[in-house]
N, CA, C and O of each residue as an XYZ file, in Angstrom:
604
protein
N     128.092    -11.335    -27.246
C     129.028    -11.122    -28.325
C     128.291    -11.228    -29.650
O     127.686    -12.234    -30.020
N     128.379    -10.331    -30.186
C     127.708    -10.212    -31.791
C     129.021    -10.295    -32.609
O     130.000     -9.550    -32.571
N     128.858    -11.052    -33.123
C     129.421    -11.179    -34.964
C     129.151    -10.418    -35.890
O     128.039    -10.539    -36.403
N     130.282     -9.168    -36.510
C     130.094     -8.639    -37.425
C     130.128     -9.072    -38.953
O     130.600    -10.183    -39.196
N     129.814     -8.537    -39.670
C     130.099     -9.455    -41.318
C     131.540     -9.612    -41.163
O     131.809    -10.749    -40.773
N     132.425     -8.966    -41.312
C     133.959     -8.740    -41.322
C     134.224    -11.000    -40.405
O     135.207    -11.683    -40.692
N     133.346    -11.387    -39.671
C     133.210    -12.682    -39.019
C     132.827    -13.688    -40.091
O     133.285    -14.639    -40.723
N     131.906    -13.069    -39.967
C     130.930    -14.209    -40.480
C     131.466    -14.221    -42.396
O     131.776    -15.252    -42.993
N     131.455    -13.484    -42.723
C     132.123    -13.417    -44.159
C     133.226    -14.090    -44.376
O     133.169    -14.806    -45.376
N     134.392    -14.116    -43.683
C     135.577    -14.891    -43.479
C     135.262    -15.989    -43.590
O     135.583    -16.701    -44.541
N     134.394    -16.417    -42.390
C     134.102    -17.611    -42.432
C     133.843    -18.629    -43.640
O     134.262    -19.770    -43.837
N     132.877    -17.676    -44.480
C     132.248    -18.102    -45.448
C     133.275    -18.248    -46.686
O     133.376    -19.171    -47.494
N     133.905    -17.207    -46.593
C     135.807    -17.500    -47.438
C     136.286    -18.503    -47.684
O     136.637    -19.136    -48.680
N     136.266    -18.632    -46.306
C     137.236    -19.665    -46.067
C     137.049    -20.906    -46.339
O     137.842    -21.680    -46.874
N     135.594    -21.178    -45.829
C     134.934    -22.279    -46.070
C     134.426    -22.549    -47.447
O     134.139    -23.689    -47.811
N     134.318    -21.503    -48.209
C     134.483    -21.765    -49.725
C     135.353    -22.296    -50.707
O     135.188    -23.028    -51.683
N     136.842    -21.430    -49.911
C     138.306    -22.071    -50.421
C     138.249    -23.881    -49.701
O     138.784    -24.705    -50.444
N     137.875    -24.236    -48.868
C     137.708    -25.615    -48.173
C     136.784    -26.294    -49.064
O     136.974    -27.507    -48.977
N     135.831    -25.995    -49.912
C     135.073    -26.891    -50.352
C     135.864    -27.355    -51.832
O     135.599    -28.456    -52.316
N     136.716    -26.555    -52.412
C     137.658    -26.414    -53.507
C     139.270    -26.831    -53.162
O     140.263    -26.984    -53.874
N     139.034    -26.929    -51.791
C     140.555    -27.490    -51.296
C     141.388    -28.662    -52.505
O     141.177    -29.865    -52.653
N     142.020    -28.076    -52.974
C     143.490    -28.911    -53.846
C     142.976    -28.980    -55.021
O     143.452    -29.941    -55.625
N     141.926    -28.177    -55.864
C     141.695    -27.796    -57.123
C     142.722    -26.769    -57.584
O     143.026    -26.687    -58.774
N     143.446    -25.713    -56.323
C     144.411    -24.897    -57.639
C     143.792    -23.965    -56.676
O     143.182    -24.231    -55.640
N     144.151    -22.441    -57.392
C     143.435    -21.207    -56.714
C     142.298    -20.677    -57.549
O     142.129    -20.429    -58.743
N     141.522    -20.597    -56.341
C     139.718    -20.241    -56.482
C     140.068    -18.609    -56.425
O     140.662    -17.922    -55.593
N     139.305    -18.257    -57.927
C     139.200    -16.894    -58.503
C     137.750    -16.144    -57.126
O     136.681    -16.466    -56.608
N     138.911    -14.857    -57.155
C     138.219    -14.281    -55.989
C     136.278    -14.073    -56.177
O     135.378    -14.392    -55.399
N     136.238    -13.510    -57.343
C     135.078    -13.460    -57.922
C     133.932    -14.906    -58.081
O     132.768    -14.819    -58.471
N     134.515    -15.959    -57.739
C     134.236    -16.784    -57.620
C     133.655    -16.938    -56.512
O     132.438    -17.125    -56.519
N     134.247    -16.905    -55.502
C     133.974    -16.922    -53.997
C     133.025    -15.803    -53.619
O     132.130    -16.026    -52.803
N     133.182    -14.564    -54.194
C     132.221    -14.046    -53.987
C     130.875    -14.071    -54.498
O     130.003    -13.495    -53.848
N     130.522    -14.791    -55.814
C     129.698    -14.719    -56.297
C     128.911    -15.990    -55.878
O     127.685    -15.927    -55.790
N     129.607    -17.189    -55.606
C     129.048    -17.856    -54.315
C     128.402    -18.161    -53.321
O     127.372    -18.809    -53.132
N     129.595    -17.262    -52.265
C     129.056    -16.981    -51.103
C     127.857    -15.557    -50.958
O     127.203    -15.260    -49.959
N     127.865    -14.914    -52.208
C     126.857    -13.647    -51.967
C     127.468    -12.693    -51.290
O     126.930    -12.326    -50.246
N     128.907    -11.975    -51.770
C     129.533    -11.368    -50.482
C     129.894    -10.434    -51.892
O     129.796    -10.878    -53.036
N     130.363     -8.944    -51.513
C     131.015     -7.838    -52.050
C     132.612     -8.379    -52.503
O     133.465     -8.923    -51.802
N     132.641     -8.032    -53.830
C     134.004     -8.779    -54.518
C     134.841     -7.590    -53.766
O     135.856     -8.105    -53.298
N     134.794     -6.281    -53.496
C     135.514     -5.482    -52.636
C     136.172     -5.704    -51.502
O     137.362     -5.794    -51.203
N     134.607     -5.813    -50.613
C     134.557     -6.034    -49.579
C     135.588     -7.800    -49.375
O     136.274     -7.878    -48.356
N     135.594     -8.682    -50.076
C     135.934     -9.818    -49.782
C     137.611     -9.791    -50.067
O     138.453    -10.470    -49.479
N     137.850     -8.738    -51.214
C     138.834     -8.677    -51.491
C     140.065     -7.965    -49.883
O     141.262     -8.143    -49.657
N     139.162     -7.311    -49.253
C     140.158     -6.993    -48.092
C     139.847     -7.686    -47.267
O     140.150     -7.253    -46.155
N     139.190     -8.930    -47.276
C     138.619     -9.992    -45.421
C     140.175    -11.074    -46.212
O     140.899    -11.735    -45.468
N     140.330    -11.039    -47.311
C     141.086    -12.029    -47.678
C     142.389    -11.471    -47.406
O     143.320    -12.243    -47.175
N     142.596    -10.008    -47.407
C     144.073     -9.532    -46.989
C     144.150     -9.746    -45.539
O     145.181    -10.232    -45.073
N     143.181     -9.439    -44.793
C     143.624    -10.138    -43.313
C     143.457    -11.335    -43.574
O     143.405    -11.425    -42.347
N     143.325    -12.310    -43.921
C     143.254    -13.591    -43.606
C     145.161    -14.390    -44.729
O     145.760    -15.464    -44.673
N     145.309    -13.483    -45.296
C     146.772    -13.850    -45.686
C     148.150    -13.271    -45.072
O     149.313    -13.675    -45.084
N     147.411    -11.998    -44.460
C     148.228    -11.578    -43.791
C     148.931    -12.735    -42.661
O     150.034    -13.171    -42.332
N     147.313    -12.908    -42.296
C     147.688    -14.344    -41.171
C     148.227    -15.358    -40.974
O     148.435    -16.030    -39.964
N     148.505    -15.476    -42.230
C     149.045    -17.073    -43.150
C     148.087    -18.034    -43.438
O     148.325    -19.164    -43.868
N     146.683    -17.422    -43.121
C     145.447    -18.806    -43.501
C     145.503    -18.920    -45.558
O     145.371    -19.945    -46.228
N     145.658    -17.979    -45.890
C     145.189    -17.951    -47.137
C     146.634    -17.680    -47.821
O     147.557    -17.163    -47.191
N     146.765    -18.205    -49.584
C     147.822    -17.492    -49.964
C     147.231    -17.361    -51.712
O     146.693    -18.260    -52.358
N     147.495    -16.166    -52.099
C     147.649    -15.492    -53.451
C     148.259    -15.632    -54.263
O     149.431    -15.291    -54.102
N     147.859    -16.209    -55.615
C     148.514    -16.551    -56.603
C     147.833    -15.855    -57.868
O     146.746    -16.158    -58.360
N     149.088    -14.427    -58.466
C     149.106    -13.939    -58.759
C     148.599    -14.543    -61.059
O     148.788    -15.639    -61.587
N     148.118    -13.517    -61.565
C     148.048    -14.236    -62.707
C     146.773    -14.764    -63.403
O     146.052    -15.273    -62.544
N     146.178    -14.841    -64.735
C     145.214    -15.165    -65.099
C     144.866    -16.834    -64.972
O     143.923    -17.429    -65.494
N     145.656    -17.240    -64.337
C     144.716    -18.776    -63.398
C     145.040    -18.617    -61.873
O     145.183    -19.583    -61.124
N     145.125    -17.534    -61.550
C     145.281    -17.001    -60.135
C     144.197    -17.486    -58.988
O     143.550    -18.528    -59.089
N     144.135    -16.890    -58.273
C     143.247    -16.941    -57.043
C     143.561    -17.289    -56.025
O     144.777    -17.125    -55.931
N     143.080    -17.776    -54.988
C     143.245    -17.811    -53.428
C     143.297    -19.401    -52.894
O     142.202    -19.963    -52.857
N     144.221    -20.012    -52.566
C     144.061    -21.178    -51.992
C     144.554    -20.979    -50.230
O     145.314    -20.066    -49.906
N     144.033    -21.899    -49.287
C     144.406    -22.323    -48.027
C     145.950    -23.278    -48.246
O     146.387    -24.242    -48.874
N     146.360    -22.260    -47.264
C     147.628    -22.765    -47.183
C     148.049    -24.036    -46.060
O     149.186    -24.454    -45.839
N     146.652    -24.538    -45.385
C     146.989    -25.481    -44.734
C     145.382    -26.690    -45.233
O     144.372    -26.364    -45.856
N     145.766    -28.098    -44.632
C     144.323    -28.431    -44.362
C     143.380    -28.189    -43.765
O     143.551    -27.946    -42.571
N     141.718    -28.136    -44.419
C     140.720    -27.922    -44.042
C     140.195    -28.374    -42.091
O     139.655    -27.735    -41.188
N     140.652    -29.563    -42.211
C     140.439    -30.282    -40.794
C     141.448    -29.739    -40.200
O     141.587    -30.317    -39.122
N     142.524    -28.623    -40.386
C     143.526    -27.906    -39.471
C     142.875    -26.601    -39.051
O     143.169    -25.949    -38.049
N     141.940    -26.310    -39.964
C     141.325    -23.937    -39.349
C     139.610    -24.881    -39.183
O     138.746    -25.458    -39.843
N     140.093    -24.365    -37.421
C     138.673    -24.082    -37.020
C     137.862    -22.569    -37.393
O     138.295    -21.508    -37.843
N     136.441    -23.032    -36.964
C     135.925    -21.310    -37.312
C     136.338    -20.347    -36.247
O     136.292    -19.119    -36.321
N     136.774    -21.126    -35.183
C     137.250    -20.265    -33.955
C     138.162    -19.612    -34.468
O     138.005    -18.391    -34.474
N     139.557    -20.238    -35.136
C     140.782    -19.749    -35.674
C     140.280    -18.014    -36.878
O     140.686    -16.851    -36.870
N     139.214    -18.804    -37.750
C     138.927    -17.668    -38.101
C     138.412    -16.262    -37.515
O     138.908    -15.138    -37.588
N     137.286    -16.713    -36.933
C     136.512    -15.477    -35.957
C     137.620    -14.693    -35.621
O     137.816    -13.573    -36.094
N     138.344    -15.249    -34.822
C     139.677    -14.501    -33.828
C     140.928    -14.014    -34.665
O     141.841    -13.345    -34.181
N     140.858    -14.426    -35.961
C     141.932    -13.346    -37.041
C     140.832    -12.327    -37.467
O     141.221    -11.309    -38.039
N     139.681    -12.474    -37.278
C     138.640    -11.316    -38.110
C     138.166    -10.655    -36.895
O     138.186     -9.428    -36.994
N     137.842    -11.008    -36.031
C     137.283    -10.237    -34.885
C     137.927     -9.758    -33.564
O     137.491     -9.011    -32.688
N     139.046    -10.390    -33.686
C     139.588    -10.287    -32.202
C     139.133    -11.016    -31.371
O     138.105    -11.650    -31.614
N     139.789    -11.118    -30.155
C     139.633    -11.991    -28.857
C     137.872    -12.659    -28.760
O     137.097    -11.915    -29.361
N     137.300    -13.695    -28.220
C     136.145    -13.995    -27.867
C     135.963    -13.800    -26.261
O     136.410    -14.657    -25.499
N     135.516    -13.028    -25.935
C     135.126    -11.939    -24.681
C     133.720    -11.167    -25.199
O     133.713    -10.280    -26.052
N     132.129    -11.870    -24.269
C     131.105    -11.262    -24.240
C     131.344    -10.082    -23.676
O     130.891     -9.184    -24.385
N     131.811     -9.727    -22.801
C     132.131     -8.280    -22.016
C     133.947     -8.134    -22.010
O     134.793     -9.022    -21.904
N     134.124     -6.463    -22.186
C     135.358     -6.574    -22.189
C     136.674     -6.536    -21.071
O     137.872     -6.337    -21.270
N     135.865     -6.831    -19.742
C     136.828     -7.162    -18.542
C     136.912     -8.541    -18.970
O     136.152     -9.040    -18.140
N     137.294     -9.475    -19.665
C     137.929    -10.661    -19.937
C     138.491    -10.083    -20.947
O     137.392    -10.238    -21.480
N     139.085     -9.594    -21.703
C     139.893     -8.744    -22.298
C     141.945     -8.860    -21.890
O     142.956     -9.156    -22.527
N     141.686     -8.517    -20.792
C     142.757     -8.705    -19.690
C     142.528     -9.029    -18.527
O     141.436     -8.835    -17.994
N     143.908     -9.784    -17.727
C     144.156    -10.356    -16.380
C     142.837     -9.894    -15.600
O     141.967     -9.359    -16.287
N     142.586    -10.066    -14.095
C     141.730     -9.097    -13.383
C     142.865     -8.630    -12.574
O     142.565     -7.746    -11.772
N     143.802     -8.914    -12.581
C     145.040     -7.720    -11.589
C     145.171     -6.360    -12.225
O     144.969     -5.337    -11.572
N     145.524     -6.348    -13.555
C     145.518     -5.272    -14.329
C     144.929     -5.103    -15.591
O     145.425     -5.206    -16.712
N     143.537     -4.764    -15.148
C     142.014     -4.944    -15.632
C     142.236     -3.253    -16.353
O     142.094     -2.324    -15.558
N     142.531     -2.948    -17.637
C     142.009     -1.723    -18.023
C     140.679     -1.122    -18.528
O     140.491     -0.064    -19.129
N     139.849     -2.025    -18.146
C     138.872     -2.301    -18.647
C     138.029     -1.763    -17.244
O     137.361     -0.746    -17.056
N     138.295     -2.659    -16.549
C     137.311     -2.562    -15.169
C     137.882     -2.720    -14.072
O     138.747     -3.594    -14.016
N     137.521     -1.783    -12.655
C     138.337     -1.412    -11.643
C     137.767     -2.335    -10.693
O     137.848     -2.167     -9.476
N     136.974     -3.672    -11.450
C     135.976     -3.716    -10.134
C     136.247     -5.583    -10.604
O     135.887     -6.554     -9.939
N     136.926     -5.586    -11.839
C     136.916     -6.846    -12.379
C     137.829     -8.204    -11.159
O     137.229     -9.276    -11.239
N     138.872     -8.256    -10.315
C     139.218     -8.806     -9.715
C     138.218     -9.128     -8.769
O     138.040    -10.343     -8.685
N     137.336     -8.273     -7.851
C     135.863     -8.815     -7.089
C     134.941     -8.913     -7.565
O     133.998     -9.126     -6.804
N     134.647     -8.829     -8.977
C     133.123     -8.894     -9.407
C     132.511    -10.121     -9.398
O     132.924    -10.861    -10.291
N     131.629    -10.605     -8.659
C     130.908    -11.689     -9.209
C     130.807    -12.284    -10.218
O     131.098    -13.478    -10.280
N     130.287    -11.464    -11.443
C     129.713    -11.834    -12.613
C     130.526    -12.192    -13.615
O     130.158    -12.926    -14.532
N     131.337    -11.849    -13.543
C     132.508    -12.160    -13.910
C     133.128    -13.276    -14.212
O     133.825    -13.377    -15.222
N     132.874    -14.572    -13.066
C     133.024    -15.806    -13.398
C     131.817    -16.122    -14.609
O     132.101    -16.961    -15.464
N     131.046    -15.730    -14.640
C     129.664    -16.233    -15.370
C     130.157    -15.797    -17.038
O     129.993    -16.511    -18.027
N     130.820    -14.372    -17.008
C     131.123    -13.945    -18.424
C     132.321    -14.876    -18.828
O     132.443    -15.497    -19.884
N     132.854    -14.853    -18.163
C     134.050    -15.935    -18.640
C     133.571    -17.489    -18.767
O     134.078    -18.191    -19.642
N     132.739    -17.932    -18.020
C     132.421    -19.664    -18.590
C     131.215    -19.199    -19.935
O     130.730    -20.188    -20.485
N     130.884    -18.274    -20.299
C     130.363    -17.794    -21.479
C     131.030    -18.053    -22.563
O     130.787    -18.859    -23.462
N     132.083    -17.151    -22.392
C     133.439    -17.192    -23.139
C     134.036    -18.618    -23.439
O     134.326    -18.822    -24.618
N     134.254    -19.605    -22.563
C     134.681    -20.165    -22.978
C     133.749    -21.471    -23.658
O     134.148    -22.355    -24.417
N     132.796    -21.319    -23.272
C     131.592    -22.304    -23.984
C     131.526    -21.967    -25.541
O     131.467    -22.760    -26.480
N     131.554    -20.443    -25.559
C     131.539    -20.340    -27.152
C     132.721    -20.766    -27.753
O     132.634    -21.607    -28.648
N     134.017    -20.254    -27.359
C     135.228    -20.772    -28.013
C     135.185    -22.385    -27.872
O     135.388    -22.973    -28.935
N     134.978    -23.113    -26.854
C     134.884    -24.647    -27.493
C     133.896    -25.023    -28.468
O     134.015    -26.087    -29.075
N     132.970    -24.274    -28.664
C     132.080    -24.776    -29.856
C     132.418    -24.394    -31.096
O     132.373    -25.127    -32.084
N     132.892    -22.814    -31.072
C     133.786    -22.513    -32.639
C     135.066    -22.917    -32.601
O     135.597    -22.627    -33.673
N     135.810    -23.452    -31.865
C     136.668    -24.353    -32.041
C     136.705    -25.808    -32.324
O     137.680    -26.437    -32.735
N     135.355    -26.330    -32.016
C     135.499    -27.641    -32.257
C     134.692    -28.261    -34.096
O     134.339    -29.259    -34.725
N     134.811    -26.761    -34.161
C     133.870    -26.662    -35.957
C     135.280    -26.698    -37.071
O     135.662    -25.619    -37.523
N     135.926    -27.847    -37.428
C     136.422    -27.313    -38.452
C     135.934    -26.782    -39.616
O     134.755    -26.438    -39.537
N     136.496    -26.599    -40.724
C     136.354    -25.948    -42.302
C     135.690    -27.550    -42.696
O     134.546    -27.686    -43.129
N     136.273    -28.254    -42.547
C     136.262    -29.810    -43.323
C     135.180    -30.348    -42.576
O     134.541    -31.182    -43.218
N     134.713    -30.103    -41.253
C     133.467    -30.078    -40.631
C     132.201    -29.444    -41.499
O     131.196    -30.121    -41.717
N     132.356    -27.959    -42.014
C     131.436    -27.255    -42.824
C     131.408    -28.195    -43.620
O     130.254    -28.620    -43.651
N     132.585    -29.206    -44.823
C     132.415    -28.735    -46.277
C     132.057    -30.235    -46.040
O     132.036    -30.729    -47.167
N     131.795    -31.103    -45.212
C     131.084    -32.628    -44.963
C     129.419    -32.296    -45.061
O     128.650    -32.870    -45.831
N     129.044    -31.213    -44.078
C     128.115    -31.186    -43.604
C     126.939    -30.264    -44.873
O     125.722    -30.082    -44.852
N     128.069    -29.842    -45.914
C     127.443    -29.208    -46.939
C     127.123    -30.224    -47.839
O     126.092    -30.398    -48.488
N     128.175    -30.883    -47.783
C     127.700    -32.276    -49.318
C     126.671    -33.002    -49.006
O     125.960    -33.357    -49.946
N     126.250    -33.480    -47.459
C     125.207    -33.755    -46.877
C     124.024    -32.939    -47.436
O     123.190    -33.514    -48.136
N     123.944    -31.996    -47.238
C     122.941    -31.032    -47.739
C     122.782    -30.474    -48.671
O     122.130    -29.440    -48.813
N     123.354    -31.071    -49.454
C     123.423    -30.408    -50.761
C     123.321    -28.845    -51.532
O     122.572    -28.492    -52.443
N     124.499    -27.980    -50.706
C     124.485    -26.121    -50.282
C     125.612    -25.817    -50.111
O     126.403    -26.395    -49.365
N     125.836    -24.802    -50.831
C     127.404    -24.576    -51.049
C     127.454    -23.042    -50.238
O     128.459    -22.356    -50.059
N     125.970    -22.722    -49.788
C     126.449    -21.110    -48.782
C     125.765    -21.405    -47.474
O     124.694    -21.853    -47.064
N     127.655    -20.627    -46.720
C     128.292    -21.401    -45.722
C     126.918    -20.755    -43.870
O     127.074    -21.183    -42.727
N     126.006    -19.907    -44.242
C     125.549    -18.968    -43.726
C     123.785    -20.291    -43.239
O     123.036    -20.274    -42.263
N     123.812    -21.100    -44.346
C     122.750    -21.452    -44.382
C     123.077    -23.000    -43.449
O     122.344    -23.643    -42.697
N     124.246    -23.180    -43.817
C     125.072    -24.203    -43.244
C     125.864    -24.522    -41.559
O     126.299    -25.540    -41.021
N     125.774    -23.324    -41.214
C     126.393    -23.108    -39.872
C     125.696    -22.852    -39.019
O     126.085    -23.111    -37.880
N     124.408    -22.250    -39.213
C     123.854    -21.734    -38.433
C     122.141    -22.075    -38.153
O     121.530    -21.481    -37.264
């Protein structure tokens, strides 16, 4: 499973709005100029991510973007999976193996068990990462980009 920016950028969103958590709303341009991300490009990772209810918009010249919940509540898992979709290395874990549209072979395949304890090794590890996990582990280190920090 590869991570596209549309992932990993969110992440970095998000975890930006988390390091500013209960200052007010963080000017988008802010976050981008930050995190090193396209004020464009960031401007639509943030419409899916409000769409979702992670983020909310406050319109206006002291405007910007705050998290609508606590930091120690959005894992990066939570994010990945509003930005990327499902966590599935191959896409016969996608769906059931009874009615596999994916693969005709997925109910007997061997390998199959192996892609799935894949799967779920990664989702317990980006699940067990909160935002408030990042923005500890940044003050530690004194680094506010989230890329240098996670990984």
């Amino acid at each position: 499973m590869k991570l596209s920016t549309k992932g990993r950028y969110g992440v970095a969103a998000m975890y930006d709005l988390a390091l500013h958590y209960g200052e007010g709303p963080i000017p988008l341009k802010s976050v981008a100029s930050r995190q090193e991300i396209s004020e464009h490009y960031l401007e639509q990772l943030m419409g899916i991510l409000r769409k979702a209810g992670y983020v909310q918009s406050i319109r206006g010249a002291q405007g910007g973007y705050i998290l609508t919940q606590d930091p120690e509540q959005i894992s990066v898992g939570d994010i990945i999976r509003i930005m990327e979709g499902p966590i599935a290395p191959v896409d016969c874990l996608l769906t059931d193996t009874g009615d596999n549209q994916y693969c005709d072979r997925a109910g007997r395949c061997v390998t199959r068990g192996v892609w799935a304890r894949v799967r779920d090794s990664i989702a317990e590890v980006l699940d067990s990462i909160s935002l408030a996990d990042l923005c500890r582990k940044a003050k530690l280190e004194g680094d506010d980009i989230v890329e240098k920090n996670l990984f």
